[in-house]
N, CA, C and O of each residue as an XYZ file, in Angstrom:
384
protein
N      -8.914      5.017    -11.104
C      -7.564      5.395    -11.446
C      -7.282      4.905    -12.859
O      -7.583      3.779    -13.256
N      -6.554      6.038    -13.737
C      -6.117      5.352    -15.072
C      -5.306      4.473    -15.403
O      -4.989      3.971    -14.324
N      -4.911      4.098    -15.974
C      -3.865      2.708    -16.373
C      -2.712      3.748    -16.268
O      -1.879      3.445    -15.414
N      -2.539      4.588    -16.758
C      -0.746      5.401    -17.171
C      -0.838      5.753    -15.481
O       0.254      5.426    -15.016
N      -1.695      6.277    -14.425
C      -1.701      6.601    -13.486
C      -1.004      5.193    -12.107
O      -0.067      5.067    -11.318
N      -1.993      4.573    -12.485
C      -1.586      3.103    -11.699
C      -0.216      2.377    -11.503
O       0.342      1.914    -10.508
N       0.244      2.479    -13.343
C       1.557      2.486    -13.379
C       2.621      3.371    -13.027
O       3.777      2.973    -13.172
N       2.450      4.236    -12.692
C       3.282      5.333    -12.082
C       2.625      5.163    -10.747
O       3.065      6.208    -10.267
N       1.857      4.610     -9.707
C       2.379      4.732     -8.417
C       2.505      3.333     -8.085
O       2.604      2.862     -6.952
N       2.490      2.724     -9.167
C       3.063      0.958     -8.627
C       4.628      1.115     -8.948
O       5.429      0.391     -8.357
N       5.055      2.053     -9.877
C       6.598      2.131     -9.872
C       7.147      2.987     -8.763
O       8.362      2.845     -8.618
N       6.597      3.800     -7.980
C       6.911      4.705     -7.153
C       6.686      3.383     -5.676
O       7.533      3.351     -4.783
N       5.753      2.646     -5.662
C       5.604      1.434     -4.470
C       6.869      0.638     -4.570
O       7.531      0.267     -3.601
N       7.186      0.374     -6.011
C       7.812     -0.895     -6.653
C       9.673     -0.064     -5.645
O      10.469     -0.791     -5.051
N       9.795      1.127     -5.750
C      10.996      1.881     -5.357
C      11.045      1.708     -3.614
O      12.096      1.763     -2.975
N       9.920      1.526     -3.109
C       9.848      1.464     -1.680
C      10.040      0.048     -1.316
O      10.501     -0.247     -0.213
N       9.560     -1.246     -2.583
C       9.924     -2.474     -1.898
C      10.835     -3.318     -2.247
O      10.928     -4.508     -1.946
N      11.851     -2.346     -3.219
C      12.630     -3.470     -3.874
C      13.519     -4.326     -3.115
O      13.947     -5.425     -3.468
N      13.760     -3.684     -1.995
C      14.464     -4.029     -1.193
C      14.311     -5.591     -1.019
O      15.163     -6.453     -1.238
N      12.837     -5.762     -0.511
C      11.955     -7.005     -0.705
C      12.366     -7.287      0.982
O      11.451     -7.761      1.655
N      13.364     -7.084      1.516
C      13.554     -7.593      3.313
C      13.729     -6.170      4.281
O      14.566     -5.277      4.413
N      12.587     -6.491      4.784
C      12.890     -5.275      5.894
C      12.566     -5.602      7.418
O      11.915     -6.613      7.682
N      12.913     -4.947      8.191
C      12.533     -5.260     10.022
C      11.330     -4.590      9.956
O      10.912     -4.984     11.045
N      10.621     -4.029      9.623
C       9.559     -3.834      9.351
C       8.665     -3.341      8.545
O       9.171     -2.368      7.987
N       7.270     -3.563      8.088
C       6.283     -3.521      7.011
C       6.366     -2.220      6.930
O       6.018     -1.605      7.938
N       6.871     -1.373      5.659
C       7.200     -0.235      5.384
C       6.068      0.711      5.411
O       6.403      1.827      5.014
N       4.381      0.570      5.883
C       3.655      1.150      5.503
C       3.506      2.624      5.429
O       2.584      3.174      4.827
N       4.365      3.183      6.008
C       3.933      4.665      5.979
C       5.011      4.873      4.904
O       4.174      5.167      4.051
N       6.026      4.953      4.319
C       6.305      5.033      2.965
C       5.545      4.583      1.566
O       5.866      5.062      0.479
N       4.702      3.794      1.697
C       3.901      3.400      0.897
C       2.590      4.359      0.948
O       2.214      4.768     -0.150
N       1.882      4.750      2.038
C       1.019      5.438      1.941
C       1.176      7.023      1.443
O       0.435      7.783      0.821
N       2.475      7.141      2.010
C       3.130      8.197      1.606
C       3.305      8.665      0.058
O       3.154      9.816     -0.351
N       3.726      7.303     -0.864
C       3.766      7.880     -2.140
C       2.593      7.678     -3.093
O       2.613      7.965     -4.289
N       1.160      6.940     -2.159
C       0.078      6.955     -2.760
C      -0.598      8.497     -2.767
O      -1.099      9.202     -3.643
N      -0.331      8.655     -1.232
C      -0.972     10.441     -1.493
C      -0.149     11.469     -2.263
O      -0.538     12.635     -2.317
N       1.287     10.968     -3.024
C       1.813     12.280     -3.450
C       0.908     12.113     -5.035
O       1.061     12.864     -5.998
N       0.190     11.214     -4.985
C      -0.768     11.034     -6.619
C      -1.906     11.581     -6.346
O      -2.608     11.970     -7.279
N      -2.260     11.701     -5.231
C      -3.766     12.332     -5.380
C      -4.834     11.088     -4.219
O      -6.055     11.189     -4.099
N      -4.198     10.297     -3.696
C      -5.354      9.292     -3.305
C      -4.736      8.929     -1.485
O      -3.653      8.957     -0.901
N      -5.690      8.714     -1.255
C      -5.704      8.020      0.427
C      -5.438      6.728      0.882
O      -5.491      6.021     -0.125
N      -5.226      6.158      1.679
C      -5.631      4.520      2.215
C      -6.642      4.825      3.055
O      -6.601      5.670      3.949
N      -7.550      4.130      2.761
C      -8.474      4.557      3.623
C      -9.194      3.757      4.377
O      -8.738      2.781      3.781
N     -10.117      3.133      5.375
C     -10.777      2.152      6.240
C     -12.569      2.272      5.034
O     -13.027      2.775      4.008
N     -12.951      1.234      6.392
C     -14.532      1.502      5.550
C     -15.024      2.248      5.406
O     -15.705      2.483      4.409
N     -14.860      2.993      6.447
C     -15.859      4.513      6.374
C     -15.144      5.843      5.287
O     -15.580      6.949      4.967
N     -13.907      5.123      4.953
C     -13.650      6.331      3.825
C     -12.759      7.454      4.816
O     -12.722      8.677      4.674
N     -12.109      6.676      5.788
C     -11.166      8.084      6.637
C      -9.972      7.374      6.847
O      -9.798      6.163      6.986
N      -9.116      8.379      6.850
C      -7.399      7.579      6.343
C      -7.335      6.451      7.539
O      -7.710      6.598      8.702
N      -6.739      5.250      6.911
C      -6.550      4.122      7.647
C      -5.142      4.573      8.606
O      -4.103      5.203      8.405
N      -5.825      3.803      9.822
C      -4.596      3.493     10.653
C      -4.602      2.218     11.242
O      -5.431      1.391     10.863
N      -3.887      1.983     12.011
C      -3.919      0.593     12.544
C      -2.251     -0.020     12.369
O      -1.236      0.577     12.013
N      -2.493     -1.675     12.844
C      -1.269     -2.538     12.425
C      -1.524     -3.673     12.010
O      -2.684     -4.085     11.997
N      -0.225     -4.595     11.478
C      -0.726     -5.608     10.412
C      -0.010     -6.574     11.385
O       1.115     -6.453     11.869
N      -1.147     -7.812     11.605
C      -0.266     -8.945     12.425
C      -0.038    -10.283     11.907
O      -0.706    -10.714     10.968
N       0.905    -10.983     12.494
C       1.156    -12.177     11.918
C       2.412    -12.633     11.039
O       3.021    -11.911     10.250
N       2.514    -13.143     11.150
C       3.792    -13.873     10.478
C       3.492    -13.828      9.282
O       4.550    -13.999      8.678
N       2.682    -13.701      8.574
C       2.529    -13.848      7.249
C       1.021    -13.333      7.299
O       0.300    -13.337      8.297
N       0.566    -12.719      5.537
C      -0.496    -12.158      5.342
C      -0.864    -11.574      4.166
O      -0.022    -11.126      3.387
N      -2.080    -11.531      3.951
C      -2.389    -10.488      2.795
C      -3.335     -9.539      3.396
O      -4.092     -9.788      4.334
N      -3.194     -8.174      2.624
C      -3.963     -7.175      3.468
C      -4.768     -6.215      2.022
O      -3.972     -5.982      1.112
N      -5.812     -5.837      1.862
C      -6.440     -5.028      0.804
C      -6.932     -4.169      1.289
O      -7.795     -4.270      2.160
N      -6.466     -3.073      0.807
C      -7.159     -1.412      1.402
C      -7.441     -0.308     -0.007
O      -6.932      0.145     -1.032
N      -8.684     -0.305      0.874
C      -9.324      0.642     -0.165
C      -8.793      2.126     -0.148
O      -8.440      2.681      0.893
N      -8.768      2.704     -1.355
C      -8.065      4.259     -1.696
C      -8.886      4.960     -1.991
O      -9.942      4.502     -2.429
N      -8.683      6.312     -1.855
C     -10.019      7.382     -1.623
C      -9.175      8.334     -2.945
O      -7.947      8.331     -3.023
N     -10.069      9.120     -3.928
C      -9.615      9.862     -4.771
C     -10.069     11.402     -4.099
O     -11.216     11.765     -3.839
N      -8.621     12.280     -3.883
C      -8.856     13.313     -2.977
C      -9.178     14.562     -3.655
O      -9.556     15.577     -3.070
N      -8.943     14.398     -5.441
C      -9.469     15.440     -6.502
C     -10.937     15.534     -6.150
O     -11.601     16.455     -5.673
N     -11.323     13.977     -6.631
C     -13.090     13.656     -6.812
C     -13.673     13.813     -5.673
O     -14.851     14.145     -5.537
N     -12.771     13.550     -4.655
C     -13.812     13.732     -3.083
C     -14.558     11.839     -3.280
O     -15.783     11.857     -3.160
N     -14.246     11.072     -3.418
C     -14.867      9.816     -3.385
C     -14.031      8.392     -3.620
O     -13.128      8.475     -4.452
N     -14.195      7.308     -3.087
C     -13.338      6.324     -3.494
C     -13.049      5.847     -4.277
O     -14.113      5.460     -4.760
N     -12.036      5.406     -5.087
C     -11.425      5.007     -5.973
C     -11.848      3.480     -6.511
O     -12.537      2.838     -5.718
N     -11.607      3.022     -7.408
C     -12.181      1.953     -8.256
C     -10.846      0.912     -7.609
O     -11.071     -0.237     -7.230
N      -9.787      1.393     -7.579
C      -8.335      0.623     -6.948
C      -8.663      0.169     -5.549
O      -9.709      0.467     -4.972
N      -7.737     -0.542     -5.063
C      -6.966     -0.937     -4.640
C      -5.534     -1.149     -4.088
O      -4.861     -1.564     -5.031
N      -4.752     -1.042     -2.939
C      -4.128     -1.189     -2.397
C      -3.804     -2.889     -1.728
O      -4.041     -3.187     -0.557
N      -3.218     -3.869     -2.778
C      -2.545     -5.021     -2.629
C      -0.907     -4.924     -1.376
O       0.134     -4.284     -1.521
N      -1.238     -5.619     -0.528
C       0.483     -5.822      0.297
C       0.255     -7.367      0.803
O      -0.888     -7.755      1.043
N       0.937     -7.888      0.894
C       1.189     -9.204      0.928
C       3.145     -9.268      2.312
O       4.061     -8.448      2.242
N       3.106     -9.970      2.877
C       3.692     -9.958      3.946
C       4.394    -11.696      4.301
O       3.645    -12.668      4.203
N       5.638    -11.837      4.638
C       5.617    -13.320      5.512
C       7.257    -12.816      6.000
O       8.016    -11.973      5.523
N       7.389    -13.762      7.176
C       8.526    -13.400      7.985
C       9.308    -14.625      7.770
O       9.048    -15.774      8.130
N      10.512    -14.079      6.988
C      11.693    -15.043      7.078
C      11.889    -15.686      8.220
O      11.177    -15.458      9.199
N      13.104    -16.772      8.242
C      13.905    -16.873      9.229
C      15.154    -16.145     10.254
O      15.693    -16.361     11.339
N      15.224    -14.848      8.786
C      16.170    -13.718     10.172
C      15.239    -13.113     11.247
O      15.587    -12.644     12.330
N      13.933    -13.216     10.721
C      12.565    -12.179     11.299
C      12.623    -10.899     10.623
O      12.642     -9.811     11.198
N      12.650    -11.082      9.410
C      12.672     -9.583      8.934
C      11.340    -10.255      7.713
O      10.825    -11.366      7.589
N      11.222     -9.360      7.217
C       9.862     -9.325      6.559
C       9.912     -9.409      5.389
O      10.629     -8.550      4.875
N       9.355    -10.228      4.586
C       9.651     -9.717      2.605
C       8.257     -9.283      2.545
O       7.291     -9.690      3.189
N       8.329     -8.471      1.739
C       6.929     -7.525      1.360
C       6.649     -7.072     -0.245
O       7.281     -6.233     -0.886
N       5.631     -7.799     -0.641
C       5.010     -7.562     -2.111
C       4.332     -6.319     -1.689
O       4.230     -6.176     -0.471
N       3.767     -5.237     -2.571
C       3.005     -4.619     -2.510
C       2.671     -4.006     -4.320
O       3.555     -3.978     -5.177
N       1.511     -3.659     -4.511
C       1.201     -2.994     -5.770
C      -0.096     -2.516     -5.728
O      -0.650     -2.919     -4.706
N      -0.924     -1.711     -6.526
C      -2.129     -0.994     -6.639
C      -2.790     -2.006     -7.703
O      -2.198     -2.336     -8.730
N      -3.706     -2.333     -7.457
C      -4.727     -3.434     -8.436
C      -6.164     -2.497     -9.076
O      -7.003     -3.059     -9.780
C-alpha cells in the first residue's frame, strides 16, 4: 500500500474511532472502510477473516489482502482494545 493510500484509510478508520468508547469493538465498520480502498482483512490462509476478539484488553494484527493485485498486502491492520470501568471499550485502531 502507498503512503498517500494508507493515509486515506487510516483517516477513514480514524472517523470510525474517534469516538474512542464504544459497547462494542466496532469491527465490521472498520473492515468495511478497508474494502471500500481496494483491500481485505484477511486470516492466514488469505480468506476474509472472521471470528471474535476476547478479553478485557488486547492487541490484535491482521493481515490485508490487495483485491486489484489478487495477493497480500505489505500492511497491516493495527487495533488495540481495553475495557473501562463503564464496560465499554476504548479502541485504537490504524493501518501500519
Amino acid at each position: 500500500m502507498k503512503v498517500a493510500e494508507k493515509r486515506a484509510v487510516n483517516r477513514a478508520i480514524d472517523k470510525i474511532v474517534s469516538p474512542i468508547y464504544f459497547n462494542e469493538i466496532p469491527l465490521s465498520p472498520i473492515f468495511e472502510a478497508i474494502e471500500n480502498f481496494g483491500y481485505l482483512v484477511v486470516d492466514e490462509e488469505h480468506q476474509p477473516w472472521s471470528g471474535f476478539l476476547c478479553g478485557r484488553e488486547g492487541t490484535a494484527m491482521f493481515d490485508l489482502f490487495s483485491k486489484d493485485k489478487g495477493k497480500p498486502d505489505n500492511s497491516n491492520l493495527m487495533l488495540q482494545w481495553y475495557t473501562i470501568q463503564s464496560g465499554r471499550y476504548e479502541v485504537t485502531c490504524y493501518v501500519s
